[in-house]
SEDRENKOL-635891 format. One record per residue: residue number from 1; residue in one letter; x, y, z of N, C-alpha, C in turn. Coordinates in steps of 0.1 Angstrom, whole numbers. Example, Ala and Ser with C-alpha at 12.3 -4.5 7.8 and 13.67 -1.06 7.14 Angstrom:
MIMI   num   residu     npx     npy     npz    capx    capy    capz     cpx     cpy     cpz
MIMI     1        A     132     -57      78     123     -45      78     132     -33      78
MIMI     2        S     128     -22      71     137     -11      71     129       0      79
REM end
This chain:
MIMI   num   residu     npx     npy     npz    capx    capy    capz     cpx     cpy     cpz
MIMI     1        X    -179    -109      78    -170    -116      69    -172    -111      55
MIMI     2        X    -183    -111      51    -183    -105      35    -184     -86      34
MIMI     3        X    -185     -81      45    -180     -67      47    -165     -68      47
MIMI     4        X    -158     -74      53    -142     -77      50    -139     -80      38
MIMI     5        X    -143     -87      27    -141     -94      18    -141     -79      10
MIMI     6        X    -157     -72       9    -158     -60       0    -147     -50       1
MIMI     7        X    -148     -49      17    -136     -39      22    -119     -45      10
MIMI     8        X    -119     -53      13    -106     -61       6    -105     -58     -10
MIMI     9        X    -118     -64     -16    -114     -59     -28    -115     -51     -34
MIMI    10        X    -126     -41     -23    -127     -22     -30    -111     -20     -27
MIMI    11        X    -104     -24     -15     -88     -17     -13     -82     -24     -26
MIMI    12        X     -81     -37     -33     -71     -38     -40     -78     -26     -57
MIMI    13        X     -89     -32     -58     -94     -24     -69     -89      -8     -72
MIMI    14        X     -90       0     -56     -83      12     -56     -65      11     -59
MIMI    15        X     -59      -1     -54     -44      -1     -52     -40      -4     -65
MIMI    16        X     -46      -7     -69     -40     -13     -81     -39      -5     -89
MIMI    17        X     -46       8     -95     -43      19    -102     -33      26     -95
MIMI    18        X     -36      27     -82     -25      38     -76      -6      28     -76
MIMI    19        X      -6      21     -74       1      15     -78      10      13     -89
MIMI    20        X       2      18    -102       7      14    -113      13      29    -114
MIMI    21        X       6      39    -111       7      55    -109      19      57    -101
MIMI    22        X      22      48     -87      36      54     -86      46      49     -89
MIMI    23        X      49      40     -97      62      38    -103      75      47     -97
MIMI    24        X      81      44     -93      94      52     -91      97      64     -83
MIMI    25        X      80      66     -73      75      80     -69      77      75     -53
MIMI    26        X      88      75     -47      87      75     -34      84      82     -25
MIMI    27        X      80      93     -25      73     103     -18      60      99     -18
MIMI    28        X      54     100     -27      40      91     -30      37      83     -21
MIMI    29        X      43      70     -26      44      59     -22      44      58      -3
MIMI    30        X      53      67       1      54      71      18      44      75      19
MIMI    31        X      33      84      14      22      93      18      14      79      20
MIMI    32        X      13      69       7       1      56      10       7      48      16
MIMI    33        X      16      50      23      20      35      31      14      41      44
MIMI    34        X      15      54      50      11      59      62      -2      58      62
MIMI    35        X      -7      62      49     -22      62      53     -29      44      47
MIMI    36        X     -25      36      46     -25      20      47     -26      20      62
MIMI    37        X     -12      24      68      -8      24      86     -21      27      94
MIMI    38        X     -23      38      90     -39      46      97     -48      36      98
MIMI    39        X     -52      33      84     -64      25      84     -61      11      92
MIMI    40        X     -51       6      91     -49      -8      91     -53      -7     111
MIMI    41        X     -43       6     116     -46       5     134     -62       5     134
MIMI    42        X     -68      13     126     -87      11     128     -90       0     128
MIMI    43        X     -89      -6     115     -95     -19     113     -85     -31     114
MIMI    44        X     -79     -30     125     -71     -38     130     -82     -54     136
MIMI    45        X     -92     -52     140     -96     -67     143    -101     -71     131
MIMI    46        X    -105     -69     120    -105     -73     111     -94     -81     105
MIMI    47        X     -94     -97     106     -76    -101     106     -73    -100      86
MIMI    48        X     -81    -110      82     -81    -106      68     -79     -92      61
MIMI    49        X     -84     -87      64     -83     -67      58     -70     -67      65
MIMI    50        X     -66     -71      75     -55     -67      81     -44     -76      77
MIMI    51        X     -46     -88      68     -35     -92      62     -34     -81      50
MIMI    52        X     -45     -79      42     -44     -74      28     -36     -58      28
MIMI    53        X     -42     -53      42     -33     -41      42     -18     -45      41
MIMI    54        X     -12     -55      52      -2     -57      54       6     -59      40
MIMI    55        X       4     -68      34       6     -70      18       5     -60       8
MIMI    56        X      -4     -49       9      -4     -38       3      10     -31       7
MIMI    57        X      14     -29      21      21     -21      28      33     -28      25
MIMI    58        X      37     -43      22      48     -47      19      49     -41       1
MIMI    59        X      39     -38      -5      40     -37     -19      48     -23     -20
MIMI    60        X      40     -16     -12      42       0     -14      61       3      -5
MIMI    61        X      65      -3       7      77       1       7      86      -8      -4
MIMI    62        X      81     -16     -11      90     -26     -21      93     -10     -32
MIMI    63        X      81      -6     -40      81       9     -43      90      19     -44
MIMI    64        X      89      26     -25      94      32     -24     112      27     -22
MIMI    65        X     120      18     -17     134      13     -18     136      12     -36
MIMI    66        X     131       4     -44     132       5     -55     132      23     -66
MIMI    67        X     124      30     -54     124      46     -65     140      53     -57
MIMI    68        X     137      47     -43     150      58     -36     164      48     -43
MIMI    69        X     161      37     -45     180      35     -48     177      37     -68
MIMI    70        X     167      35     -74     170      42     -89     170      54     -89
MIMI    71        X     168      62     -77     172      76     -83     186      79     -74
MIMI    72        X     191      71     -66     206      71     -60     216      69     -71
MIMI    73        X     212      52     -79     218      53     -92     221      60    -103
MIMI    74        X     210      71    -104     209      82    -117     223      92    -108
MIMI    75        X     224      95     -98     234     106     -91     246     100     -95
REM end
């Protein structure tokens, strides 16, 4: 349980810069959602870490739909 916890907030601690870094970068943003995917099938019995990924992974395609239709709108 508190290996989960650490696991949890070393991942937001890291997402949260990378996050702010991809703004508008949907290529990016696809590369960390796959590799969220990766880790999340490992540590898949972990149900907590495997919510937080999930929620990371809802963050990051929120991201990427927001960079692919602002840069649809610049065309």
């Amino acid at each position: 349980m508190i290996l989960a916890l650490i696991l949890i907030l070393t991942l937001v601690l890291v997402l949260v810069p990378v996050l702010i870094s991809l703004l508008f970068l949907p290529r990016r943003a696809a590369g960390w959602l796959l590799a969220l995917l990766f880790v999340a099938t490992v540590a898949f019995a972990e149900q907590w870490f495997a919510a937080a990924l999930i929620a990371a992974g809802w963050v990051l395609a929120t991201t990427i739909a927001t960079g692919i239709t602002r840069s649809l709108w610049r065309r």
